[in-house]
DSSP file (Angstrom, degrees, kcal/mol; ACC not computed):
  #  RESIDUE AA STRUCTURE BP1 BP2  ACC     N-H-->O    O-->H-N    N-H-->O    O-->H-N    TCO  KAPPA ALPHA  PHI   PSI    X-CA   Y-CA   Z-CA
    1    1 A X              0   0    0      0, 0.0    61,-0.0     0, 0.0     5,-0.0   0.000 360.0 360.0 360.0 121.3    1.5   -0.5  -11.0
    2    2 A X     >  -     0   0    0      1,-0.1     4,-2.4     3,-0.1     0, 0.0  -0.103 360.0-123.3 -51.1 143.3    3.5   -1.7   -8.3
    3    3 A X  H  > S+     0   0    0      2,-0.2     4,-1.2     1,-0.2    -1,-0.1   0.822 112.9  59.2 -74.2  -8.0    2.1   -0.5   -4.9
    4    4 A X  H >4 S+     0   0    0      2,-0.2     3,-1.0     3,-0.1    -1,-0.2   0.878 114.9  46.0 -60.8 -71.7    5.7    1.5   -3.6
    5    5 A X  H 3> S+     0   0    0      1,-0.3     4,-2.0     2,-0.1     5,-0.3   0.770 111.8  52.0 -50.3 -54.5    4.8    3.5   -7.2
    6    6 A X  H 3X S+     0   0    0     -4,-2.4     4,-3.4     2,-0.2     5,-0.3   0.972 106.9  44.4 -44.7 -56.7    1.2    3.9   -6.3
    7    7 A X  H X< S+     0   0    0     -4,-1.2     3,-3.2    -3,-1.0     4,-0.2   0.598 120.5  47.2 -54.4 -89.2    1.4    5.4   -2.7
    8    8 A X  H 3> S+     0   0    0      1,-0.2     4,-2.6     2,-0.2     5,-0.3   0.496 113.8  46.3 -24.7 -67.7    4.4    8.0   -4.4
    9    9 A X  H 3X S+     0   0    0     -4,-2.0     4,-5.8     1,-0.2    -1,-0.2   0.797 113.3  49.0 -63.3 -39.8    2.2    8.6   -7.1
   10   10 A X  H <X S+     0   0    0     -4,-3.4     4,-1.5    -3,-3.2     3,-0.4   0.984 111.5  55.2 -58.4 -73.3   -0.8    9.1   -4.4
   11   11 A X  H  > S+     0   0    0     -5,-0.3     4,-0.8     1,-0.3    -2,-0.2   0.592 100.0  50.1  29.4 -94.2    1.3   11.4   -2.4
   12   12 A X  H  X S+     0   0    0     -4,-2.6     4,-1.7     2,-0.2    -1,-0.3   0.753 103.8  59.2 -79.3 -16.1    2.2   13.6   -4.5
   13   13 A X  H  X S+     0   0    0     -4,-5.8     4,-1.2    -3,-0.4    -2,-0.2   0.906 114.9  41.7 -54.7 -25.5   -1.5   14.2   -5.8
   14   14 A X  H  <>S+     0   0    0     -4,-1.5     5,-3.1     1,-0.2    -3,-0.2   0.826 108.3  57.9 -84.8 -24.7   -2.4   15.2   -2.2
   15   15 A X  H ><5S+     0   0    0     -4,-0.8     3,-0.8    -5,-0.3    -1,-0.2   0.783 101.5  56.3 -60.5 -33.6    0.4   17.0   -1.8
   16   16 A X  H 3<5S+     0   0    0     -4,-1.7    -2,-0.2     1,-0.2    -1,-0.1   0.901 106.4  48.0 -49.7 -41.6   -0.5   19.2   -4.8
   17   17 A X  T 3<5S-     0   0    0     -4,-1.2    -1,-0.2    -5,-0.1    -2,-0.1   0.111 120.9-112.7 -94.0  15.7   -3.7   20.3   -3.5
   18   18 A X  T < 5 +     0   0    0     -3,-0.8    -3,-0.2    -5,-0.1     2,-0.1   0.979  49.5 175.3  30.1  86.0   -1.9   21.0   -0.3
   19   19 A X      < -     0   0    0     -5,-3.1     2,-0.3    23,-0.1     3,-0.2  -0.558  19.8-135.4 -91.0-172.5   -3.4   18.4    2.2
   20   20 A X  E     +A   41   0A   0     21,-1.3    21,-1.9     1,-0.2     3,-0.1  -0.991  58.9  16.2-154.5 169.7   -2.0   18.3    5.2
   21   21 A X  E    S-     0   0A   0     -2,-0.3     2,-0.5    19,-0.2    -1,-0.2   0.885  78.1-162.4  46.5  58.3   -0.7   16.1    8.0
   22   22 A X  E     -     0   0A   0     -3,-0.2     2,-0.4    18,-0.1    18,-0.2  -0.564  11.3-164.9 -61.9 121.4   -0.4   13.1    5.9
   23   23 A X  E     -A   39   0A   0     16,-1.1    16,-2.3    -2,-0.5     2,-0.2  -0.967  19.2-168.9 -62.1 103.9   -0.1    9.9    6.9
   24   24 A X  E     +A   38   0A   0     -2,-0.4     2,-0.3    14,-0.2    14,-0.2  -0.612  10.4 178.0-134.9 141.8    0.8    6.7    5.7
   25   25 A X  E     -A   37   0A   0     12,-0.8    12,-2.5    -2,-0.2     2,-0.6  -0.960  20.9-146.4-151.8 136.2    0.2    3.0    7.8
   26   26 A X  E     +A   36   0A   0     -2,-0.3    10,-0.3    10,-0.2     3,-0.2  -0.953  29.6 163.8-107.0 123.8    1.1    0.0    6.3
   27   27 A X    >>  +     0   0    0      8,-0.7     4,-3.0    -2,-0.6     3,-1.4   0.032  27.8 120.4-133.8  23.8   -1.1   -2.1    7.3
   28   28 A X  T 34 S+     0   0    0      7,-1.2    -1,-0.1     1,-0.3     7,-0.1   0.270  80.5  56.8 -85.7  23.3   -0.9   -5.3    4.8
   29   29 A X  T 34 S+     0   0    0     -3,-0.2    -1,-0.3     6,-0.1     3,-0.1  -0.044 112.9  45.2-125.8  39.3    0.1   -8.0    8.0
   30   30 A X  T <4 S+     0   0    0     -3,-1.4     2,-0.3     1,-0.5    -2,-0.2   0.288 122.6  20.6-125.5 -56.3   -3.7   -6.7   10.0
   31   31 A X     <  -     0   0    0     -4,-3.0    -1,-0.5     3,-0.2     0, 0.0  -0.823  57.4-149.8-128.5 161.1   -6.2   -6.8    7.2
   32   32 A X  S    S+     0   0    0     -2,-0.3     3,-0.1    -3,-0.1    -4,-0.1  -0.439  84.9  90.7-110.2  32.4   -6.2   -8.6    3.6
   33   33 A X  S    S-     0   0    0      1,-0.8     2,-0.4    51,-0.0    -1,-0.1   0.695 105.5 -25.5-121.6 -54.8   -8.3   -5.5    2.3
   34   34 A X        -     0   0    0     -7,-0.2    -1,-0.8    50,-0.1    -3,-0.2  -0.913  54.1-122.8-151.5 175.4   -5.4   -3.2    1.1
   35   35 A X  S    S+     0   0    0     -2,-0.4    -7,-1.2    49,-0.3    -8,-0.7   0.628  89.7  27.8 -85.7 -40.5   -1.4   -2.8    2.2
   36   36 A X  E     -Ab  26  85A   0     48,-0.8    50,-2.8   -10,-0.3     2,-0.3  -0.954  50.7-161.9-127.9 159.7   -2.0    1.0    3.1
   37   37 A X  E     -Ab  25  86A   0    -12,-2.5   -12,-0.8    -2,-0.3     2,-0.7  -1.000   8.5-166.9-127.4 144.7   -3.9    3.7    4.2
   38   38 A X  E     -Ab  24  87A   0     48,-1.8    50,-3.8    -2,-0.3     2,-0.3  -0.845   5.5-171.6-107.4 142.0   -3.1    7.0    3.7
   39   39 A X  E     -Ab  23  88A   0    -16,-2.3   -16,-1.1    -2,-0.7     2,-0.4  -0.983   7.0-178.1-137.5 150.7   -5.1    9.3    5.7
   40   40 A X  E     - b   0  89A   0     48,-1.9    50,-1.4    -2,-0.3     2,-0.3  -0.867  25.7-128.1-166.0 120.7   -4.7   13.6    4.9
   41   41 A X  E     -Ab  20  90A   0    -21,-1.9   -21,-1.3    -2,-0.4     2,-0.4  -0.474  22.6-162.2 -88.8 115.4   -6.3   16.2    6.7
   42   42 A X  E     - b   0  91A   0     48,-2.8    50,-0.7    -2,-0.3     6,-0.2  -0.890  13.8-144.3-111.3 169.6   -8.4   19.0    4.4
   43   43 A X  S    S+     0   0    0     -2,-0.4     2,-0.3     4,-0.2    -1,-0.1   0.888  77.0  21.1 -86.1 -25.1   -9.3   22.2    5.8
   44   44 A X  S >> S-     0   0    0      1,-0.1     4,-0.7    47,-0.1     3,-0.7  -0.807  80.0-108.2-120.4 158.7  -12.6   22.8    4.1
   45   45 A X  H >> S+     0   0    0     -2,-0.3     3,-2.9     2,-0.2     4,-2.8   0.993 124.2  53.1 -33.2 -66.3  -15.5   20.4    2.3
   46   46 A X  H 34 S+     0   0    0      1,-0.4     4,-0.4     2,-0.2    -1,-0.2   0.605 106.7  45.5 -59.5 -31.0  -14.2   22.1   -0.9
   47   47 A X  H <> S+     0   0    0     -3,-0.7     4,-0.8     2,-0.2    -1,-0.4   0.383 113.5  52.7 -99.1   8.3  -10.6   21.2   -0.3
   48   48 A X  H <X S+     0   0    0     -3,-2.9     4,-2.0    -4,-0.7    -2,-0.2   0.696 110.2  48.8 -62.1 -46.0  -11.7   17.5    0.6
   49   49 A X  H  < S+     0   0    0     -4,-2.8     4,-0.3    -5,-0.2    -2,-0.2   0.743 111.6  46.1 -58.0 -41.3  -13.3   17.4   -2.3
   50   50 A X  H  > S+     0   0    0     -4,-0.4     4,-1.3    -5,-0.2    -1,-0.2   0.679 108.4  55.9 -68.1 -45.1  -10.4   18.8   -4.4
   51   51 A X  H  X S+     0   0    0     -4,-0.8     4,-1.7     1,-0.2    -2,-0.2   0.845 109.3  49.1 -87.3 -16.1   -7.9   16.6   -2.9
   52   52 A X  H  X S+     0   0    0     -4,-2.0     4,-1.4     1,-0.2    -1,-0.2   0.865 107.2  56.9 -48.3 -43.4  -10.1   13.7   -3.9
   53   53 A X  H  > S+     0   0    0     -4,-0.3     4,-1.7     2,-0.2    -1,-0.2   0.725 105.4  45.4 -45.2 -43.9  -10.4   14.9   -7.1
   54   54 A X  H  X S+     0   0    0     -4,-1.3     4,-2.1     1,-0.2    -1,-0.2   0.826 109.7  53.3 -96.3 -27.7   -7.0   15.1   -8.0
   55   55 A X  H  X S+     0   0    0     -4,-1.7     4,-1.6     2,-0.2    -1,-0.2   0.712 109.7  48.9 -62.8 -23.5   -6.2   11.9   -6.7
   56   56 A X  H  X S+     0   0    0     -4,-1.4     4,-1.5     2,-0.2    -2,-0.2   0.856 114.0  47.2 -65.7 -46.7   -9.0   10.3   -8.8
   57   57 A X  H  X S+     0   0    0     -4,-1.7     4,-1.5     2,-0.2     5,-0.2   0.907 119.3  41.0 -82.4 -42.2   -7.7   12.2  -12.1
   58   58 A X  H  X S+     0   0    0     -4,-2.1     4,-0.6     2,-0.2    -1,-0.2   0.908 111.3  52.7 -71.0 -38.4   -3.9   11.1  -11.3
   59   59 A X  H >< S+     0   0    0     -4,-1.6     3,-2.6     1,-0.2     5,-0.4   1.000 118.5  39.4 -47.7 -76.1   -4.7    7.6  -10.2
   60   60 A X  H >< S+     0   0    0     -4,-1.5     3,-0.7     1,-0.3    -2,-0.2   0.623 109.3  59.3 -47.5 -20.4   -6.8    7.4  -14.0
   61   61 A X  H 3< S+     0   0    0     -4,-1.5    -1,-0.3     1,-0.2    -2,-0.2   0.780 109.7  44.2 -78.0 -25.3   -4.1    9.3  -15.8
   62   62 A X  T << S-     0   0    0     -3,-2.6    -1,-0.2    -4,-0.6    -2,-0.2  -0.242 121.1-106.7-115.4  20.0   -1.8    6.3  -14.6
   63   63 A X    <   +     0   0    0     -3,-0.7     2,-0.5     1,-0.2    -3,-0.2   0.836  65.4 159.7  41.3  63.5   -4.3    3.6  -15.5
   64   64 A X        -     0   0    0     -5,-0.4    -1,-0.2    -8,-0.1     2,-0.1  -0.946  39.0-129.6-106.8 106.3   -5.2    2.9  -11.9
   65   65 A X        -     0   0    0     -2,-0.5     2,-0.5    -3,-0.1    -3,-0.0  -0.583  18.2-143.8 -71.8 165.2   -8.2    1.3  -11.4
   66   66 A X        -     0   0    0     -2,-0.1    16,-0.2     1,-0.1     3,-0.1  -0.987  14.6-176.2-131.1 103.5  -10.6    2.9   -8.8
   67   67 A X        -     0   0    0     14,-1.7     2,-0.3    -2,-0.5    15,-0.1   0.717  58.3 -15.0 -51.3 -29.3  -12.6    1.0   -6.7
   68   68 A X  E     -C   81   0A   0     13,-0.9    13,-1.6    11,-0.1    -1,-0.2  -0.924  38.4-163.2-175.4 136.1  -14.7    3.0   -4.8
   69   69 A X  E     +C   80   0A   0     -2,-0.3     2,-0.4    11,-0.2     3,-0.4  -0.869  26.6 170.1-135.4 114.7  -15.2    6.7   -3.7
   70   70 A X  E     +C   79   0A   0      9,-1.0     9,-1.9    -2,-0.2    -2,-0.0  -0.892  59.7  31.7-118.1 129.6  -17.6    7.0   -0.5
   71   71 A X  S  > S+     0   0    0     -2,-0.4     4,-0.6     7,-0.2     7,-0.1   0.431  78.7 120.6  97.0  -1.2  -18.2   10.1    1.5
   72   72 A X  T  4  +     0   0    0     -3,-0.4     6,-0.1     1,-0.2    -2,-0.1   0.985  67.4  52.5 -83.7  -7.8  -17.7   12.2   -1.4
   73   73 A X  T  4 S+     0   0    0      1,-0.1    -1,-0.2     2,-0.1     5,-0.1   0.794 115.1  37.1 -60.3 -42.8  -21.2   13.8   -1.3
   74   74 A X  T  4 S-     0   0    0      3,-0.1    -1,-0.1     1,-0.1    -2,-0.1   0.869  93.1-143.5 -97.0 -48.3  -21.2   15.0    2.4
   75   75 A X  S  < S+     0   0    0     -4,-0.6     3,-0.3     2,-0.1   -27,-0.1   0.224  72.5 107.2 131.0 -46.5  -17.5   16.1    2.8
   76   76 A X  S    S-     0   0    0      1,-0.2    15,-2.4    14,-0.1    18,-0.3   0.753  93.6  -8.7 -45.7 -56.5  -16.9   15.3    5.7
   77   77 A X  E     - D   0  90A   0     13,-0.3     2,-0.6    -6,-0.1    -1,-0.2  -0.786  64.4-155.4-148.4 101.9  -14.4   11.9    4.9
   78   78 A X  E     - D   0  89A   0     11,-1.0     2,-1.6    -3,-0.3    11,-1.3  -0.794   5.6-143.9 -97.3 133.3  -14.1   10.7    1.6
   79   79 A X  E     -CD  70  88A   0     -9,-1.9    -9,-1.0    -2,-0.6     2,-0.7  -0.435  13.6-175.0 -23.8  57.8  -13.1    7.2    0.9
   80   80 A X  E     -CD  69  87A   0      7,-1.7     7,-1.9    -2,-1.6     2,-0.5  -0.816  12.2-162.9 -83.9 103.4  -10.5    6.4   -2.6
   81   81 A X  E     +CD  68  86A   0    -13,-1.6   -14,-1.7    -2,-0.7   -13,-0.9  -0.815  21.8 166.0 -33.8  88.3  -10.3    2.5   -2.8
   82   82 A X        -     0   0    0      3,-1.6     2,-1.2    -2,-0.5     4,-0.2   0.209  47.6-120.7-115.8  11.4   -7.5    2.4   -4.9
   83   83 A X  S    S+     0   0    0      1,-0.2     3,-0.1   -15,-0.1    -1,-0.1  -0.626 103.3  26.3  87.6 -88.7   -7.1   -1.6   -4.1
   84   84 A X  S    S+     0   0    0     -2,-1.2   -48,-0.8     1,-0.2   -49,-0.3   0.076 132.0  49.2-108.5  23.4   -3.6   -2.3   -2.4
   85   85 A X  E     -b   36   0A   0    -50,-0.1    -3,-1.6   -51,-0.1     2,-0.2  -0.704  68.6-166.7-162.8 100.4   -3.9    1.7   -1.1
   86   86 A X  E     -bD  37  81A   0    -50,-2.8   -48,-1.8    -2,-0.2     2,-0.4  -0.743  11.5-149.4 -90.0 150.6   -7.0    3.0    0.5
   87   87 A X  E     -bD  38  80A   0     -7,-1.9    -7,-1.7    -2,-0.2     2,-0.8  -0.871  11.0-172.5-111.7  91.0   -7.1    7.1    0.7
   88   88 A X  E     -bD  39  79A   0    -50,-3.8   -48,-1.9    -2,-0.4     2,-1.1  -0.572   7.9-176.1 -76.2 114.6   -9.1    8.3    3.9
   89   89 A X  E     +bD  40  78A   0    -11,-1.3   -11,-1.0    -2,-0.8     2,-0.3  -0.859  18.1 178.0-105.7 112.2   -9.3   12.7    3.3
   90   90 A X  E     -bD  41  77A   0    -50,-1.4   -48,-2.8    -2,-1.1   -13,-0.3  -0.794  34.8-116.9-105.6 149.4  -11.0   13.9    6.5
   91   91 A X  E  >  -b   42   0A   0    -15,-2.4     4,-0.8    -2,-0.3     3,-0.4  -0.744  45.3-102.3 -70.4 144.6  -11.9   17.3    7.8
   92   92 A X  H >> S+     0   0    0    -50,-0.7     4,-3.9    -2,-0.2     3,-2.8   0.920 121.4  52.6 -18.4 -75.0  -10.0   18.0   11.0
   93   93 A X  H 3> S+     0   0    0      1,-0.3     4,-5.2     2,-0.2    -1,-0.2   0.841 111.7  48.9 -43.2 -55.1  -13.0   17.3   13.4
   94   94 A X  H 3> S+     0   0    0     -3,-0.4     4,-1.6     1,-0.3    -1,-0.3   0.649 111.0  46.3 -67.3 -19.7  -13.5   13.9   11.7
   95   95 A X  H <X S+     0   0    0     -3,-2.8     4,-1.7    -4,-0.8    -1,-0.3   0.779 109.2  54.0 -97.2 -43.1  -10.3   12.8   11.8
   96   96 A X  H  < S+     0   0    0     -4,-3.9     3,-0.4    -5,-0.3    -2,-0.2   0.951 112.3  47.5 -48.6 -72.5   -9.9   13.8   15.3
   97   97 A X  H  < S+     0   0    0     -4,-5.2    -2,-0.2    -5,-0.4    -3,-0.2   0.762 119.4  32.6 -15.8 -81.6  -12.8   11.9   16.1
   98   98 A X  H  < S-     0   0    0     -4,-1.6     5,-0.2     4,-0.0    -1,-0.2   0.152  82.0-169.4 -79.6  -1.7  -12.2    8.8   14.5
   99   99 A X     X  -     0   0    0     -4,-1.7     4,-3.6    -3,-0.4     3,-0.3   0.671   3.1-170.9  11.4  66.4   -8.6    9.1   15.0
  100  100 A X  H  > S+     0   0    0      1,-0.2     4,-1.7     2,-0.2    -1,-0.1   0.816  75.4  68.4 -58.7 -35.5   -7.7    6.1   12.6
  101  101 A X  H  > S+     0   0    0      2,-0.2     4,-1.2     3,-0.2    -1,-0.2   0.854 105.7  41.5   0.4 -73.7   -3.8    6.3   13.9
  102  102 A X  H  > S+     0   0    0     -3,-0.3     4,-2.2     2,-0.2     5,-0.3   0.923 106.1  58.6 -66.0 -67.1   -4.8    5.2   17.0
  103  103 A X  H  X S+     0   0    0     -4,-3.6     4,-2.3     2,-0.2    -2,-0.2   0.888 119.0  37.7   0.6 -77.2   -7.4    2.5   15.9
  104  104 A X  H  X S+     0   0    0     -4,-1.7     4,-2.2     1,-0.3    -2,-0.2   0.681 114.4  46.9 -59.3 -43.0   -4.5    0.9   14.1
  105  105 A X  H  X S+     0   0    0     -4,-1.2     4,-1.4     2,-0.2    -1,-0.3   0.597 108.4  53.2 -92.6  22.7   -2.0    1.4   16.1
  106  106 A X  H  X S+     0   0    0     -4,-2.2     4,-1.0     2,-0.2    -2,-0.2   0.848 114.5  51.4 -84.3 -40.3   -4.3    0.1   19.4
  107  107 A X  H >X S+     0   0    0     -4,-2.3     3,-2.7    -5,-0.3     4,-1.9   0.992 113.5  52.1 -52.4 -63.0   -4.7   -3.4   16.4
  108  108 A X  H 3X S+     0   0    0     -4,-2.2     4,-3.1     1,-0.3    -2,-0.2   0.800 112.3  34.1 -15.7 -70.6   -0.9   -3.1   16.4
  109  109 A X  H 3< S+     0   0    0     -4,-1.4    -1,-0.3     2,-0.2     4,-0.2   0.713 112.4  63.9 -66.1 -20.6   -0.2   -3.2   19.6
  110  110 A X  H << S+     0   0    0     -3,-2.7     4,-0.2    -4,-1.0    -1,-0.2   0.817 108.8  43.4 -68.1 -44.7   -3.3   -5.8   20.2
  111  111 A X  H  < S+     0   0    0     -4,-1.9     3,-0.3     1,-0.1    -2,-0.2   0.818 117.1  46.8 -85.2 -48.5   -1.4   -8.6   17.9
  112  112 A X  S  < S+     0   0    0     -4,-3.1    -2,-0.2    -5,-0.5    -1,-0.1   0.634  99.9  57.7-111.4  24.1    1.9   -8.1   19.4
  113  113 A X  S    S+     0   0    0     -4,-0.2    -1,-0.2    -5,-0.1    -2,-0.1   0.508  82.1 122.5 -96.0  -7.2    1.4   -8.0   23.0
  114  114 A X        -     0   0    0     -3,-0.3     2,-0.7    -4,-0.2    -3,-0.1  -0.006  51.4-152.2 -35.4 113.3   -0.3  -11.8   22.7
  115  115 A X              0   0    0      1,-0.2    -1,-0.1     0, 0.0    -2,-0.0  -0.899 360.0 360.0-109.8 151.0    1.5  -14.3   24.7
  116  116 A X              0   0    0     -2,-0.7    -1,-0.2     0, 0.0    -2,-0.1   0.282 360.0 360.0-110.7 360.0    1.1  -17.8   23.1
């Protein structure tokens, strides 16, 4: 599966489960580890849990391999390693925290203020 079709396809499983304040960073000229991350806010453990879920069962329905899922046992942020599309699903607070947006765009900014 081509990686455009993968994010859509990722998408709309999180969209199903209503996550919310999704996010997308393409991020395949920083790291040689994936092309995106999607990051997507659930409200509860249970709906972290859910929107993981359904993105694991739509990724496999679609012969997607799965690399990894981390974090899904505490709740808090789980991990989907989907290869050229990592999925971060956070609880508010964690995402606030760790405010991966910002991270990324601080690498962003890091790489193209350089004078050579």
């Amino acid at each position: 599966m081509k990686t455009r079709d993968l994010l859509e396809l990722s998408l709309s499983a999180l969209n199903e489960v209503k996550g919310k304040d999704i996010s997308c960073l393409e991020v395949s000229e920083l790291t040689d580890l994936t092309d995106f991350m999607v990051i997507v806010t659930g409200n509860t453990i249970r709906q972290v849990r859910a929107l993981a879920d359904n993105l694991i069962v739509s990724a496999k329905r679609n012969d997607v391999k799965i690399i990894g899922v981390e974090g899904y046992s505490e709740g808090d942020w789980t991990l989907v390693d989907l290869g050229d599309l990592v999925v971060h699903i956070m609880l508010p607070e964690a995402r606030k925290f760790y405010d991966l947006e910002k991270l990324w765009a601080i690498h962003l900014r890091a790489d193209t203020d350089q004078d050579f």
